[in-house]
C-alpha positions as CSV (number, residue, x, y, z in Angstrom):
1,X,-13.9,14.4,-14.7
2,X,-10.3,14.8,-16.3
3,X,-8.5,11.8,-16.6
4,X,-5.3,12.6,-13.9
5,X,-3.2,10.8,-16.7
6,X,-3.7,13.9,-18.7
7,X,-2.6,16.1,-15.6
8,X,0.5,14.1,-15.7
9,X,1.3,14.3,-19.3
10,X,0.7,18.3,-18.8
11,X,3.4,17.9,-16.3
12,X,6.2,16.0,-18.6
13,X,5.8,18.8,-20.2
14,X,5.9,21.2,-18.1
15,X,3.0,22.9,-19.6
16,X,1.2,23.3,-16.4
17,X,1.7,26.8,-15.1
18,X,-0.7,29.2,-13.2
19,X,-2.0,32.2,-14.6
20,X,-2.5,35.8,-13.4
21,X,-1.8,34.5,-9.8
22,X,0.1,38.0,-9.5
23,X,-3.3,39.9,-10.5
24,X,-5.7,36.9,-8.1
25,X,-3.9,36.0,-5.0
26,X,-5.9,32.8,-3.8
27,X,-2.9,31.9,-1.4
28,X,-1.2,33.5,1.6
29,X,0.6,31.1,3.9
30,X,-0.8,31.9,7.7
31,X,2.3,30.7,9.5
32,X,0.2,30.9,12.9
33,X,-2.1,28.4,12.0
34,X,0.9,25.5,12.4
35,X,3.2,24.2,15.0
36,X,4.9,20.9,15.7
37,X,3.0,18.6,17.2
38,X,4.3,15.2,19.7
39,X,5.8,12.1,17.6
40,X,4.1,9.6,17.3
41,X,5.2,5.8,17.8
42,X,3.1,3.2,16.1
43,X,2.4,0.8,18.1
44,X,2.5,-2.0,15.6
45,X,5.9,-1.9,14.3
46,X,7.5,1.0,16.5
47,X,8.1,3.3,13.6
48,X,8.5,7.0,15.0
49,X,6.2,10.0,13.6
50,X,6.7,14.0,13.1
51,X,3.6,15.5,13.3
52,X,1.7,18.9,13.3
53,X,-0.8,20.6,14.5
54,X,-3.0,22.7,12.2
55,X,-6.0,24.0,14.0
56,X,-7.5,21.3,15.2
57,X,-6.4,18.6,13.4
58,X,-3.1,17.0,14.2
59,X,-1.3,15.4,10.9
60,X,1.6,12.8,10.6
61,X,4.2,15.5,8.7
62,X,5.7,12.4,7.0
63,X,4.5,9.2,4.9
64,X,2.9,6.1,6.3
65,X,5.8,3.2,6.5
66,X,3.3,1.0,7.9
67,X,3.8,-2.7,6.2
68,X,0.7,-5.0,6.5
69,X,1.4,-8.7,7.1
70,X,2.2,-9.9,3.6
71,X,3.3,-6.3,2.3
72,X,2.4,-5.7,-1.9
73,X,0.5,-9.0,-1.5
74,X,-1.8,-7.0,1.1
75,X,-1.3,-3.9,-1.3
76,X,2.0,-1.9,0.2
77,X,4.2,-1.6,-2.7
78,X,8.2,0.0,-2.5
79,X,9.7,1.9,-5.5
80,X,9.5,-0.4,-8.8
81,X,8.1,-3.5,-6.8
82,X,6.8,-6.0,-8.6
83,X,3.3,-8.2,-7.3
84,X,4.5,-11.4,-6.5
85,X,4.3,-14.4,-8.4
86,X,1.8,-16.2,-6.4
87,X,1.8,-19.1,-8.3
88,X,5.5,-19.6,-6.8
89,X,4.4,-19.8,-3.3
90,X,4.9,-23.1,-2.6
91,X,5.9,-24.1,0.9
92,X,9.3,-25.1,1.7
93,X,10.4,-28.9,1.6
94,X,9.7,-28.9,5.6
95,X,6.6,-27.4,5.7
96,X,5.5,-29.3,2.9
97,X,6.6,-32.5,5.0
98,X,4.4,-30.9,7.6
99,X,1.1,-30.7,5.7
100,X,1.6,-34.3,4.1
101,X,2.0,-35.6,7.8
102,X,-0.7,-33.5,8.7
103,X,-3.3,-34.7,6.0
104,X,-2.4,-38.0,6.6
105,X,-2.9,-38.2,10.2
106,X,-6.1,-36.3,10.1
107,X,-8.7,-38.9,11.7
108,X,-11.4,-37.5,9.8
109,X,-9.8,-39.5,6.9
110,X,-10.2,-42.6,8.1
111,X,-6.2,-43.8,7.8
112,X,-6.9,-43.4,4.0
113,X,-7.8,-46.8,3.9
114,X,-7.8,-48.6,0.0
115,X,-10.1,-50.8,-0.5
116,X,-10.9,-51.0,3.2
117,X,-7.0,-51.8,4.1
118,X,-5.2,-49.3,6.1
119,X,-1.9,-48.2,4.6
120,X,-0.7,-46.8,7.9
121,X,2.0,-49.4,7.9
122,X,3.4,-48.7,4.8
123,X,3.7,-44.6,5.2
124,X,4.5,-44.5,8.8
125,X,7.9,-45.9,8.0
126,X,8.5,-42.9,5.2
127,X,7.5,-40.5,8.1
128,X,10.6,-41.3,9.9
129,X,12.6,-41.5,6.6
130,X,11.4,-37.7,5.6
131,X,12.6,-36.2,9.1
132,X,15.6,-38.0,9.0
133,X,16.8,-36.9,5.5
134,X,16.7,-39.6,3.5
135,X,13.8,-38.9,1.4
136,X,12.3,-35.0,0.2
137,X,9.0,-34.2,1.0
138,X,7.7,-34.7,-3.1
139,X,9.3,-38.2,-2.6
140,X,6.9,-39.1,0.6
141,X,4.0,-37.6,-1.3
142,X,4.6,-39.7,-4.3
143,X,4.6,-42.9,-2.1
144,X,1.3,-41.8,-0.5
145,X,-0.2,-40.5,-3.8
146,X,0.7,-44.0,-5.6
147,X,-1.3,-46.2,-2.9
148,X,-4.3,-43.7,-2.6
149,X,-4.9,-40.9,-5.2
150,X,-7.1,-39.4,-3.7
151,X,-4.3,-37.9,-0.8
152,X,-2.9,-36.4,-3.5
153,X,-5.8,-34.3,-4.9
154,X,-6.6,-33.5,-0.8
155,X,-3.0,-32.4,-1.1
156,X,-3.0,-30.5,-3.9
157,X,-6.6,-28.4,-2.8
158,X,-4.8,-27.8,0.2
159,X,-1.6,-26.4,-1.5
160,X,-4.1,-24.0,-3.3
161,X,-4.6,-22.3,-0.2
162,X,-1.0,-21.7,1.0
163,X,-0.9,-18.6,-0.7
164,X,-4.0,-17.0,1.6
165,X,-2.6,-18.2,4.9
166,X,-0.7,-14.7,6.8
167,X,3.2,-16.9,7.4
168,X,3.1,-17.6,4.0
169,X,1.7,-14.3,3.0
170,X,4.7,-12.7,5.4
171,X,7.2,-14.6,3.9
172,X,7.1,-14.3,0.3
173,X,6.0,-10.4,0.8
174,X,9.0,-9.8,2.7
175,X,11.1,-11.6,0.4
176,X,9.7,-9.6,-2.8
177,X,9.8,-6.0,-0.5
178,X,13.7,-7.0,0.3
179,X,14.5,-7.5,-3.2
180,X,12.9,-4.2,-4.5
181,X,14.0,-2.3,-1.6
182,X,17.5,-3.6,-2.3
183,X,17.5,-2.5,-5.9
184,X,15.9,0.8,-5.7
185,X,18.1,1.5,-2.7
186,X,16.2,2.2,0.1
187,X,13.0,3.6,-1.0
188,X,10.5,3.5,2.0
189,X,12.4,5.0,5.1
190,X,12.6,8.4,3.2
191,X,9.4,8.8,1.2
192,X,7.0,5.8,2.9
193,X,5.7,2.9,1.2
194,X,3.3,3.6,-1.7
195,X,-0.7,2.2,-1.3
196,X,-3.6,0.7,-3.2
197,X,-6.6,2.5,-2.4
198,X,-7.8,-0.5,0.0
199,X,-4.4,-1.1,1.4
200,X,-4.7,2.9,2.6
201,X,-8.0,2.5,4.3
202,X,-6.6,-0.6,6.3
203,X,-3.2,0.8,6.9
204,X,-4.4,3.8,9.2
205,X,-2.9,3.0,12.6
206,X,-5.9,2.9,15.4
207,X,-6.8,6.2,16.9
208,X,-6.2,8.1,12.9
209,X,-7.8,7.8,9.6
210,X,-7.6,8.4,6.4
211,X,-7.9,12.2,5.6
212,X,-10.9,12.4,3.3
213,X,-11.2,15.2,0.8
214,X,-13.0,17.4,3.2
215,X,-9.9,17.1,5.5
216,X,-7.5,17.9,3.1
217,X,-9.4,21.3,2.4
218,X,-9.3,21.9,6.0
219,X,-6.0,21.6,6.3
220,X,-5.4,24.1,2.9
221,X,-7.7,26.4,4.5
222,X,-6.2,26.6,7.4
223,X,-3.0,27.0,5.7
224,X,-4.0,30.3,3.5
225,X,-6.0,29.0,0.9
226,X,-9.1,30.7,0.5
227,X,-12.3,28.3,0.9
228,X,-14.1,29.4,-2.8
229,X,-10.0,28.4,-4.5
230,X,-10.1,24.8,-2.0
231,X,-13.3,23.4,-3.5
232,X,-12.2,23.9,-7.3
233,X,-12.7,20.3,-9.3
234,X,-9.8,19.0,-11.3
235,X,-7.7,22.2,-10.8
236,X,-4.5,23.3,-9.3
237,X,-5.2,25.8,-6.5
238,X,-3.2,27.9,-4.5
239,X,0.3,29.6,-5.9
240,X,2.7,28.5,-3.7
241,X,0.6,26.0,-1.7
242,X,2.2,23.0,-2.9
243,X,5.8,24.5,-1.8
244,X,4.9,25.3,1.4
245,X,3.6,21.5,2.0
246,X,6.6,20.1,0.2
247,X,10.0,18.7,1.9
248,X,11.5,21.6,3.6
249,X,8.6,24.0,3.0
250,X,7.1,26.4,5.5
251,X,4.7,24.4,7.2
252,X,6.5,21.9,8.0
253,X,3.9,19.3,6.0
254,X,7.3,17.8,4.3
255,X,5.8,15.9,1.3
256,X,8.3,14.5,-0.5
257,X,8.6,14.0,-4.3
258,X,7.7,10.4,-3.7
259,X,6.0,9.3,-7.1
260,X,3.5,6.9,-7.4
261,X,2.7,3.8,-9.4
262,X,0.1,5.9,-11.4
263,X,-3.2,5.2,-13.6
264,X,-2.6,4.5,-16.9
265,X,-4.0,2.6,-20.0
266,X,-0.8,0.2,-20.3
267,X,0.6,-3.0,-19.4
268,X,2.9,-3.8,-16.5
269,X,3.7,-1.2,-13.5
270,X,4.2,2.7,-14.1
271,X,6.3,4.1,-11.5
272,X,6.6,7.5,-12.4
273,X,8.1,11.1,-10.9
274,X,9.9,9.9,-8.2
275,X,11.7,13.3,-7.1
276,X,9.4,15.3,-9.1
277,X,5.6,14.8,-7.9
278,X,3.7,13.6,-4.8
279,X,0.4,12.3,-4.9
280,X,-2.0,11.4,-1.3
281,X,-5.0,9.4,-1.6
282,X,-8.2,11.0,0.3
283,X,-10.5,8.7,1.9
284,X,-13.6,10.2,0.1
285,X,-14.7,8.0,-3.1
286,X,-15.8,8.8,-6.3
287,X,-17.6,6.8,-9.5
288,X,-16.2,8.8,-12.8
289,X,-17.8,9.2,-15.8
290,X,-16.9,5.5,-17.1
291,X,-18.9,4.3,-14.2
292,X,-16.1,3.0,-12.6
293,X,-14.6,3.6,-8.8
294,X,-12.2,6.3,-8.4
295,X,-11.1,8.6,-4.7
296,X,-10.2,12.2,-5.0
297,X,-6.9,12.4,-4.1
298,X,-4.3,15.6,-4.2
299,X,-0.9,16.1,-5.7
300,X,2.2,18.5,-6.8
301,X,5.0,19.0,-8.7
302,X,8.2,20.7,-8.8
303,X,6.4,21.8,-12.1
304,X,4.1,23.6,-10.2
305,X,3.9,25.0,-6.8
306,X,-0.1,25.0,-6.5
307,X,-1.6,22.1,-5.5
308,X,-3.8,19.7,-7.3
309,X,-7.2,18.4,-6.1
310,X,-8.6,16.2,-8.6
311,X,-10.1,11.8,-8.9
312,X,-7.8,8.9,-9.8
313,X,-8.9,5.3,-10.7
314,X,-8.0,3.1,-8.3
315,X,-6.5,0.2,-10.5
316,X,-6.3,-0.4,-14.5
317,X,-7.7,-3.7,-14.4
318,X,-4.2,-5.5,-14.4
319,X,-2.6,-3.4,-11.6
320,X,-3.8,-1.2,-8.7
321,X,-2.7,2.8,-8.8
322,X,-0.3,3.2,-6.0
323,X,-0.1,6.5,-3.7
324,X,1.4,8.0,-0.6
325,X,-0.9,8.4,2.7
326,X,-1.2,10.6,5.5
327,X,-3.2,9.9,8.5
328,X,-4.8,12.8,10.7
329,X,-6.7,12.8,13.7
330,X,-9.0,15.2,15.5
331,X,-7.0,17.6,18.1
332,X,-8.1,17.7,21.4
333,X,-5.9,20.3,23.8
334,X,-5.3,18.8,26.9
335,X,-7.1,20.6,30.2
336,X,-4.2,22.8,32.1
């Protein structure tokens, strides 16, 4: 299949365009087929849904802003967000003071006894020193470390593993979100936050998924777009299918020109077409031609009002590709 960086070159250049749609209709938007359906609140962080209904499937009409626990470190990226530095999560002075008192007291160490002598009665003391100011927490473990070195490689073992534990994750994902979110001004309210592949499966509040490809060409279908058109590979389908699921378009889809952090063969992050493309991951996975994992996944352009239905990679080795979701869920009319 088509490397989607080369769909995205075409569209710097505006190159892509459709042809003969005059002579081939493949799209007429069947306004019947949609109406609004109830918000929906998320129970996990309270954050408020438009949605519609489109046969019988009801779809969130806006992007996921759903932040897992340690946010990009769990894969849920804001505009131009960097990963965090994880070799700078170190805990604070008093959670550090924490773990050393922690360790130390642990019975299962036996007082960290030298030599068969307890050195209880020389640390104890530094304990009260630590909580009461007068030394730092790398001070007290210095002390501890110089009597019995083996505390200190205990310690430093333990320390490895801050970076997996969910307050630490929390806090320095936050922190990194905060400072992107500052500088780019406020990207995830409007357009939603943008996903690793994984971090989309895992995000879905419960009750929804992940639309897989075969949702998506429900949805088109039932939109206008003829079924023989909705299962064309690596092709833009539909004239004016992409405008009538964009912001502000007729069936009230609103996909906004979010961008994505998109596959390429580079170093270092590629955010690219924010107000110019949007791109959804599918749940349906794929293995391309290089033998690696890819999804199908969907995207548009003010380029181009068709819609594209083609496969991504899901990371370039260094980085994971970063895209928009959309969650739907079976529609069940309630009994009158």
């Amino acid at each position: 299949m088509k490397s989607l960086l080369y769909t995205l070159l075409l569209l710097a250049t505006g190159a892509l365009i459709g042809c003969h749609d005059e002579e081939n209709p493949s799209f007429s938007y069947r306004s019947s087929a949609v109406t609004a359906g109830p918000d929906f609140t998320d129970p996990r962080d309270n954050n408020v849904y438009h949605t519609i209904r489109v046969g019988n499937q009801l779809w969130l009409a806006e992007n996921l802003r759903y932040a897992p626990n340690g946010y990009s470190l769990d894969g849920a990226f804001t505009w131009e967000e960097k990963p965090v530095d994880q070799k700078k999560m170190v805990p604070d002075d008093q959670i550090l003071g924490q773990m050393i008192e922690e360790l130390f007291l642990d019975p299962k160490f036996d007082g960290w006894k030298v030599d068969g002598t307890p050195i209880d009665n020389f640390i104890l003391p530094l304990f009260k020193h630590f909580k009461r100011g007068r030394l730092t927490a790398a001070q007290l473990r210095e002390n501890i470390a110089y009597l019995n070195p083996d505390f200190d490689d205990t310690l430093t073992t333990r320390l490895a593993s801050f970076a997996l534990q969910p307050a630490a994750r929390a806090k320095y994902g936050r922190a990194n979100f905060e400072k992107a979110e500052k500088a780019n001004g406020g990207y995830v309210q409007k357009y939603g936050f943008l996903y690793s592949y994984a971090a989309a499966k895992a995000s879905v509040p419960e009750g929804w998924r992940l639309p897989s490809d075969q949702d998506w060409q429900q949805l088109e279908q039932a939109l206008g777009l003829s079924s023989q058109e909705a299962q064309l590979d690596n092709a833009w389908r539909g004239a004016g299918l992409g405008t009538v699921m964009s912001e502000g378009g007729a069936a009230g889809f609103n996909a906004p020109l979010a961008g994505a952090n998109a596959y390429q063969k580079a170093r270092g992050q590629l955010y690219v077409n924010r107000g110019k493309s949007w791109y959804y991951w599918t749940s349906t996975p794929v293995t391309l031609n290089d033998s690696l994992p890819g999804a199908i996944v969907r995207m548009s352009s003010h380029f181009n009002d068709k819609v594209w239905r083609g496969t991504s990679r899901l990371d370039n080795m260094e980085r994971p590709v970063l895209y928009s979701v959309r969650c739907v869920k079976d529609f069940t009319p309630k009994a009158q």
